[in-house]
N, C-alpha and C positions, 0 to 999 in steps of 0.2 A: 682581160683576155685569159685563156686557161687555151694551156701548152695541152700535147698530147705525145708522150716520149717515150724510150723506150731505154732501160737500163742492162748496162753490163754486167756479165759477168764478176765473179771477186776476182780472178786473174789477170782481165783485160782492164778491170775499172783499176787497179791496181799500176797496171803499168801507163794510163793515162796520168794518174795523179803523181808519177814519177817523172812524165813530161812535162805536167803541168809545175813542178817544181823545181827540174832544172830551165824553164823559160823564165819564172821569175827573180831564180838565184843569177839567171846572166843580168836583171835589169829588163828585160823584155814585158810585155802586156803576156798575164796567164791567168787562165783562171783560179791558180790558186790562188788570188786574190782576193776573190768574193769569199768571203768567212762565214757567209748565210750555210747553215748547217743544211742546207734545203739543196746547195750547192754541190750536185755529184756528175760524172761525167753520163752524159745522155747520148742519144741519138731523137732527135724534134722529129716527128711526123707532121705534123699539121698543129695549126691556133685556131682558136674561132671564140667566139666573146661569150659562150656560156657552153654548159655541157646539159643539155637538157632531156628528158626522158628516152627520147629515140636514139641520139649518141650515145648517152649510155650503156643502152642494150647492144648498140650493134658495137660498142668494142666492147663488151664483158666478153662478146662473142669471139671478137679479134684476142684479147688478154688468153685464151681458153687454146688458143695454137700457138703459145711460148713454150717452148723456150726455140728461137729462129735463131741458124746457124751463122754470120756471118763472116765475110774475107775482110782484113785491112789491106789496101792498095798503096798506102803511102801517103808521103805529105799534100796538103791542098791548099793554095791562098786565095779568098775570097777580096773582091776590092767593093764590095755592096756600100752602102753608106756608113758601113763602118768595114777597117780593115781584119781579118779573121786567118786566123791561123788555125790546121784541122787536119786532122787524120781521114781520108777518106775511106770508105766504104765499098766493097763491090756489089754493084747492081746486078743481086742475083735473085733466081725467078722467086725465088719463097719471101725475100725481102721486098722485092716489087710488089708484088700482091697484097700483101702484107699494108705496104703501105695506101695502094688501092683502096683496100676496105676503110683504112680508116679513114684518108680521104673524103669517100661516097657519107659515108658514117658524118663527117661535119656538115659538107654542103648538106645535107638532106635536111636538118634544121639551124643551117646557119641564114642570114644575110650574105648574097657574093661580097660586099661593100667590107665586110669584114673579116674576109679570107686575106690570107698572102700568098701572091701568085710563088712567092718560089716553094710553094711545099706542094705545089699543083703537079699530078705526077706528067712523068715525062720533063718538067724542069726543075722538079726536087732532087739536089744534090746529096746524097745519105753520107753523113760525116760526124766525128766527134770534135766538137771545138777545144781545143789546146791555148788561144790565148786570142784577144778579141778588144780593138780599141777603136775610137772614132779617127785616131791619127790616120790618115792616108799612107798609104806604103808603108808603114811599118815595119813589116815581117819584109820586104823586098833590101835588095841587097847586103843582107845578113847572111852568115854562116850558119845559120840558123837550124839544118840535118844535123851540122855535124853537135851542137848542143845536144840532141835529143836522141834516146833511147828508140830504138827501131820498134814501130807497132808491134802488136801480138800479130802473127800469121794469121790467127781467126779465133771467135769470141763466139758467146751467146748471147744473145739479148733474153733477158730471163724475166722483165718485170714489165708492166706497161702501167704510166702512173699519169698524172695532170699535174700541172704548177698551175696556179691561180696566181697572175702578174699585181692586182688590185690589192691582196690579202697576204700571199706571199706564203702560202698553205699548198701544200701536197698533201694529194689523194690517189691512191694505190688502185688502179680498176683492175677489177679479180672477174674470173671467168662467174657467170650464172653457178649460184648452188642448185 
């Protein structure tokens, strides 16, 4: 599979990775535990199992309207099949759309079979993960605000890049020269 993400800012990627290390310094699931140098705080737009000539073009297209302003809203706990812990995002128009295109951008040459309906807009959640385990409840009745550094008021998303899940390689997609 090959991720499609979008990275922070130095200020805001900054004060993730300040969260991400007082959850692991309580003993908590954080992602500062993944030591893969590949490992930096994101926001996931969409996966799809290959990135092939027409995805391409149409996010160099999308890479080419960075740098997108965004709000942090506050903490979020996910109970999907694994339990997540996240900074949510505000659902605002320029990030909508944003995620939109890329969206249209995967189905156009993906398989539906290999899409995931939660990046499907309208029940795609915009969020930065802070700590993420298969244990169920985890993050639930924990103290868990008062551990953590208050989000940045608001960030930029400055980079638009792919993880390749199979190979474990990032690829940086830049607007059309």
């Amino acid at each position: 599979m090959r991720t499609v993400e979008l990275l922070l800012d130095e200020a805001a990627d900054l004060a993730v990775r300040e969260a991400w290390r007082r959850l692991a310094d309580a003993g908590l699931p954080s992602q500062a535990r993944h030591r893969s140098p590949t490992n930096s705080p994101h926001l996931t737009l969409a996966a799809c199992p290959e990135l092939t000539a027409p995805i391409r073009w149409e996010l160099a297209e999308v890479a080419a309207e960075l740098p997108v302003p965004v709000r942090f809203t506050g903490l979020v706990r996910f109970e999907r099949p694994t339990s997540v812990l996240a900074w949510s995002l505000e659902r605002e128009a320029g990030l909508v759309a944003l995620h939109r295109r890329v969206w249209e951008a995967v189905t156009s040459d993906s398989p539906s079979q290999g899409l995931s309906p939660f990046h499907e807009p309208g029940r795609w959640s915009p969020h930065i993960t802070l700590g993420r385990t298969r244990r169920a409840g985890a993050f639930t009745g924990r103290r868990v605000p008062e551990l953590l550094p208050p989000p940045p008021l608001s960030a930029q998303l400055v980079t638009l890049r792919s993880y390749d899940t199979g190979t474990g390689t990032l690829e940086v997609l830049r607007p059309p020269s």
